[in-house]
N, CA, C and O atoms as a GROMACS GRO file, in nm:
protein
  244
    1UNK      N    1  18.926   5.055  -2.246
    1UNK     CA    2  19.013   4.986  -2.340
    1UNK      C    3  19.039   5.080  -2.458
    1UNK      O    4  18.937   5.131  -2.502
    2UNK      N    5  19.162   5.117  -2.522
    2UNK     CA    6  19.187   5.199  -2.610
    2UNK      C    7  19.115   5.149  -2.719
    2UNK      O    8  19.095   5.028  -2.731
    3UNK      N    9  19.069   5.238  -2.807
    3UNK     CA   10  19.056   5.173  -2.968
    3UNK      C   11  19.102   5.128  -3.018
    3UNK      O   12  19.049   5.039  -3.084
    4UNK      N   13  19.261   5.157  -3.028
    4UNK     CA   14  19.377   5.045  -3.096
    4UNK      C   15  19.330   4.870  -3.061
    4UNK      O   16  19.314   4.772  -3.132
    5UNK      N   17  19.317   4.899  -2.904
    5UNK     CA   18  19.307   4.762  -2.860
    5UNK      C   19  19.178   4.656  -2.922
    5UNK      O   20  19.176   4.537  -2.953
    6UNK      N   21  19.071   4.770  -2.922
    6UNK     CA   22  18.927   4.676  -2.969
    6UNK      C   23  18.962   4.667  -3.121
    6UNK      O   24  18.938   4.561  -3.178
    7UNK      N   25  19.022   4.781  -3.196
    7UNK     CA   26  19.019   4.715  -3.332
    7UNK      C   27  19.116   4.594  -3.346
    7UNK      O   28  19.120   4.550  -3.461
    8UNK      N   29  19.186   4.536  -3.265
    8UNK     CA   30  19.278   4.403  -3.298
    8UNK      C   31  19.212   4.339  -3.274
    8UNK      O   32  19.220   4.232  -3.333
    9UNK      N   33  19.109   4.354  -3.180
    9UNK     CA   34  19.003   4.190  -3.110
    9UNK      C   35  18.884   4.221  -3.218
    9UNK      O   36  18.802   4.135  -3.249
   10UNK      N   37  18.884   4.340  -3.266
   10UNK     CA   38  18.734   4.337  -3.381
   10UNK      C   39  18.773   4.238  -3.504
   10UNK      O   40  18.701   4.155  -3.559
   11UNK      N   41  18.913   4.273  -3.531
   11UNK     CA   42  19.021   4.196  -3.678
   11UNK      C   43  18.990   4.042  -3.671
   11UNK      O   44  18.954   3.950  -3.745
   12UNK      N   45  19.020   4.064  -3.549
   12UNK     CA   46  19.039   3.859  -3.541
   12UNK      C   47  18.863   3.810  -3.549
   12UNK      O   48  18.830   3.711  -3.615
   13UNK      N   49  18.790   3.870  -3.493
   13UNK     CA   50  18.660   3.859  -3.494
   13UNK      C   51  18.582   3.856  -3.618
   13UNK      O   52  18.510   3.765  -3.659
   14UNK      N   53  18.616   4.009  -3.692
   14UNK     CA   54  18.549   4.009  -3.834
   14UNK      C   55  18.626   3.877  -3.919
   14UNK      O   56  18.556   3.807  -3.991
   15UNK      N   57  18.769   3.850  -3.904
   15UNK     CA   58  18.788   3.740  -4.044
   15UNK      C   59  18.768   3.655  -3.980
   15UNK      O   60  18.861   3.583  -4.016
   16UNK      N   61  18.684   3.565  -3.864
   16UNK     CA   62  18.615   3.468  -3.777
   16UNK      C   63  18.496   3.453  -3.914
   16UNK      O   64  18.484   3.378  -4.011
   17UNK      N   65  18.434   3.547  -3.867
   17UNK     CA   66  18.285   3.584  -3.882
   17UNK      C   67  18.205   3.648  -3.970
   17UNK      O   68  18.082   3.653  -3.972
   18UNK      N   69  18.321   3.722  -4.077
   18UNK     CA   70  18.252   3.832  -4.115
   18UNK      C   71  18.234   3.807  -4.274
   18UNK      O   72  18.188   3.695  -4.295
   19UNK      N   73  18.249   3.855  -4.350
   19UNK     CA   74  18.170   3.814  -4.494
   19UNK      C   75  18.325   3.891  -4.589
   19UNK      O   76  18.332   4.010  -4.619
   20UNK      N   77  18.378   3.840  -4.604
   20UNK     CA   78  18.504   3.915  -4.670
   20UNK      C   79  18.443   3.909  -4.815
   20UNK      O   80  18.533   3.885  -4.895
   21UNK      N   81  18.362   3.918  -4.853
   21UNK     CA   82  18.299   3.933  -5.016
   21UNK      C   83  18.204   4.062  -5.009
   21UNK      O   84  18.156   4.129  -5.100
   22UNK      N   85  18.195   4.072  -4.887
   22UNK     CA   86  18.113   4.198  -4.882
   22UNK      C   87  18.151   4.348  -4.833
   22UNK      O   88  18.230   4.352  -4.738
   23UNK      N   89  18.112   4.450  -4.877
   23UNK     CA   90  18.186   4.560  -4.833
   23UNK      C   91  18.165   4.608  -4.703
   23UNK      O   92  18.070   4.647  -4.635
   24UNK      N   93  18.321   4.590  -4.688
   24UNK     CA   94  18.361   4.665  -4.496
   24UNK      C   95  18.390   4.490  -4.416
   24UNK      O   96  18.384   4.467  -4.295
   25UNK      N   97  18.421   4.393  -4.522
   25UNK     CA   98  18.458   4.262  -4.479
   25UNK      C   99  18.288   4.243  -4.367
   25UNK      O  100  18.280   4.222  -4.246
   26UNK      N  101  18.189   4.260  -4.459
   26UNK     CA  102  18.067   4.189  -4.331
   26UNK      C  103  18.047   4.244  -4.221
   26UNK      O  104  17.988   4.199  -4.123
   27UNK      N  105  18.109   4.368  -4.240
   27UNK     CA  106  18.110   4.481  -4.092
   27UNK      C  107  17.925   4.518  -4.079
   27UNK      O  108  17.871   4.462  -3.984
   28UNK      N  109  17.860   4.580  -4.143
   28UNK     CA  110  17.728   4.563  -4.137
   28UNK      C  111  17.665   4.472  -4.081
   28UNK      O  112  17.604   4.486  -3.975
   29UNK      N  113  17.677   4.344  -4.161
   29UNK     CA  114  17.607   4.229  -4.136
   29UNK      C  115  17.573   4.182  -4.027
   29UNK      O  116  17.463   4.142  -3.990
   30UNK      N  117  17.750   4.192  -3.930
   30UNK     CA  118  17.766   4.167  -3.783
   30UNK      C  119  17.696   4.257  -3.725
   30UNK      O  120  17.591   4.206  -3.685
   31UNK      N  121  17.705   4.396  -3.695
   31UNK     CA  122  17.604   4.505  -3.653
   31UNK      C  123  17.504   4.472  -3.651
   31UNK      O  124  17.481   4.447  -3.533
   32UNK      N  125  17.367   4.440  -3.743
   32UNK     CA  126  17.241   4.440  -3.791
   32UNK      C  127  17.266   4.277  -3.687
   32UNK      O  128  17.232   4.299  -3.570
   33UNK      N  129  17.304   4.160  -3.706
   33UNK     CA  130  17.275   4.057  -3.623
   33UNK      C  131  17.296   4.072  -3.461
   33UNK      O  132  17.218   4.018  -3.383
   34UNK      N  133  17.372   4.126  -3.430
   34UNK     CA  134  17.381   4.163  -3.301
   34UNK      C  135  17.288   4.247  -3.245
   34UNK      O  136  17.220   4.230  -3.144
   35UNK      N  137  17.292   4.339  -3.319
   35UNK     CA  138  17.160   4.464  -3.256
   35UNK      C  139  17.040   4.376  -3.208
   35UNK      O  140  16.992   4.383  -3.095
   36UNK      N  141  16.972   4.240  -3.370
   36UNK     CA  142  16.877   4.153  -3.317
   36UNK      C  143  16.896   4.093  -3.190
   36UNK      O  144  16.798   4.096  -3.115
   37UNK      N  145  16.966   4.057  -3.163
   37UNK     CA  146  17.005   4.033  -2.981
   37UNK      C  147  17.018   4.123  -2.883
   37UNK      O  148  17.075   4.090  -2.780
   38UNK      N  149  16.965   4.260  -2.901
   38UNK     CA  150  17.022   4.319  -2.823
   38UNK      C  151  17.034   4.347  -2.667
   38UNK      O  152  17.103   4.425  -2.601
   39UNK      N  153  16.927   4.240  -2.631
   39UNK     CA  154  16.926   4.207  -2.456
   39UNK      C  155  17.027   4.130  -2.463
   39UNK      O  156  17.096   4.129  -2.360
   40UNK      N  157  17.066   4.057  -2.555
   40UNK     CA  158  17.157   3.910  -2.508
   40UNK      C  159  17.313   3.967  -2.465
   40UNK      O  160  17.385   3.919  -2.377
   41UNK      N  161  17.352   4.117  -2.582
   41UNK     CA  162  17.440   4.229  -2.581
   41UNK      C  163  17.455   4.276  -2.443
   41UNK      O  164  17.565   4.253  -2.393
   42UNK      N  165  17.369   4.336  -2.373
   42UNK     CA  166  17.332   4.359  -2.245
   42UNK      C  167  17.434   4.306  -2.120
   42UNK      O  168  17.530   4.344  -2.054
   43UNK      N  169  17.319   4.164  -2.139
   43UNK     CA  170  17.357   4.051  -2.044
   43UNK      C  171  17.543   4.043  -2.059
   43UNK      O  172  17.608   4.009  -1.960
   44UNK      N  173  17.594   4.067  -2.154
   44UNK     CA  174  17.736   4.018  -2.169
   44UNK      C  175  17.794   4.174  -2.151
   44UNK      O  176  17.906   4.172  -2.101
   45UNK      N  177  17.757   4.274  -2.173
   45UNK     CA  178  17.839   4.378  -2.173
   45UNK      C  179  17.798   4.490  -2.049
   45UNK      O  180  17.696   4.558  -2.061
   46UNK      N  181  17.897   4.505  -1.916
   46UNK     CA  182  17.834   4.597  -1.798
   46UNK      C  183  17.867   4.725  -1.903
   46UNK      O  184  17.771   4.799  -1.922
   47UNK      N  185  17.931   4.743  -1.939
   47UNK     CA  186  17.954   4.890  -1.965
   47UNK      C  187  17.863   4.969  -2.067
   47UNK      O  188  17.851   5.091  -2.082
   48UNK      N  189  17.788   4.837  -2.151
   48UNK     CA  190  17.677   4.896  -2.265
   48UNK      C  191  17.555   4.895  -2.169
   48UNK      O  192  17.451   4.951  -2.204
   49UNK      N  193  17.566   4.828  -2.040
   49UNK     CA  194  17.446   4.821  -2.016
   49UNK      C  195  17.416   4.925  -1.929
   49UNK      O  196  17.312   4.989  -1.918
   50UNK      N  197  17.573   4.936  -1.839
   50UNK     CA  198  17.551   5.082  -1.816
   50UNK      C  199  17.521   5.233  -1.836
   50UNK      O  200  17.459   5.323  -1.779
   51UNK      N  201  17.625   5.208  -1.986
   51UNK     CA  202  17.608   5.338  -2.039
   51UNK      C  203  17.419   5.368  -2.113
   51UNK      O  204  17.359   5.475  -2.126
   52UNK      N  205  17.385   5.261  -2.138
   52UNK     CA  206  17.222   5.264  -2.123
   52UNK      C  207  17.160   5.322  -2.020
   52UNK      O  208  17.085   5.416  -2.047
   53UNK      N  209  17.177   5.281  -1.880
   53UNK     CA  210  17.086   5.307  -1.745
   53UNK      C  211  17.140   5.464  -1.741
   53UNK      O  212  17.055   5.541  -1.696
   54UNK      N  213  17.262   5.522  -1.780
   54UNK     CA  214  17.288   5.659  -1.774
   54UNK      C  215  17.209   5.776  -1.887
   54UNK      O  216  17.163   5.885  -1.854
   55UNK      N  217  17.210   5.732  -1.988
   55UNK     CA  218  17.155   5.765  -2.106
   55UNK      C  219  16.970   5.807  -2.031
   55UNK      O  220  16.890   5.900  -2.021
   56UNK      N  221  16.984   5.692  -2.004
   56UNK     CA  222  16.776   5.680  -1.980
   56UNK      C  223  16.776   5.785  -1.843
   56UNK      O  224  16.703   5.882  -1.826
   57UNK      N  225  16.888   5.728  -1.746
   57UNK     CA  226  16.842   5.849  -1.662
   57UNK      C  227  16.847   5.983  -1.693
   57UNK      O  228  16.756   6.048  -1.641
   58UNK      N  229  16.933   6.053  -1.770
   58UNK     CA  230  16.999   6.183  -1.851
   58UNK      C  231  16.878   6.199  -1.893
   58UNK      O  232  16.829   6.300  -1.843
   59UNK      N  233  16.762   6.108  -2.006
   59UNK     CA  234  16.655   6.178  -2.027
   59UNK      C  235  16.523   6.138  -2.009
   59UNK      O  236  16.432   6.146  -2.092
   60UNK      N  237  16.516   6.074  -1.836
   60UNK     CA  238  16.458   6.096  -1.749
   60UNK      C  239  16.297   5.973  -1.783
   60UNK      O  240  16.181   5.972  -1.742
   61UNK      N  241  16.371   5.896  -1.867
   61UNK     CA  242  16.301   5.777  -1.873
   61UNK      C  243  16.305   5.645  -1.815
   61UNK      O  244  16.221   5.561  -1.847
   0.00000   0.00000   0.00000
């Protein structure tokens, strides 16, 4: 998916969700709460979860 494309679905997402009083509109905030999930991230995303199983194999963990 191009970047153009994820930053229009990030837009609609951050002014959903995000903290528009805070700097980067709550862009942090979302980061730091998600990371706390980050199996749940997993489960919903093949391509993070892939690019994980590649990563670990690359350094052989």
């Amino acid at each position: 998916m191009p970047l153009r494309v994820l930053k229009i679905f990030f837009a609609d997402f951050l002014s959903s969700y995000g903290n528009p009083k805070a700097a980067g509109g709550g862009r942090e905030g979302l980061m730091l709460e998600t990371l706390e999930n980050y199996r749940g991230l997993l489960d919903r995303s093949f391509e993070l979860k892939d690019l994980q199983r590649r990563i670990q194999n690359l350094l052989g963990s």
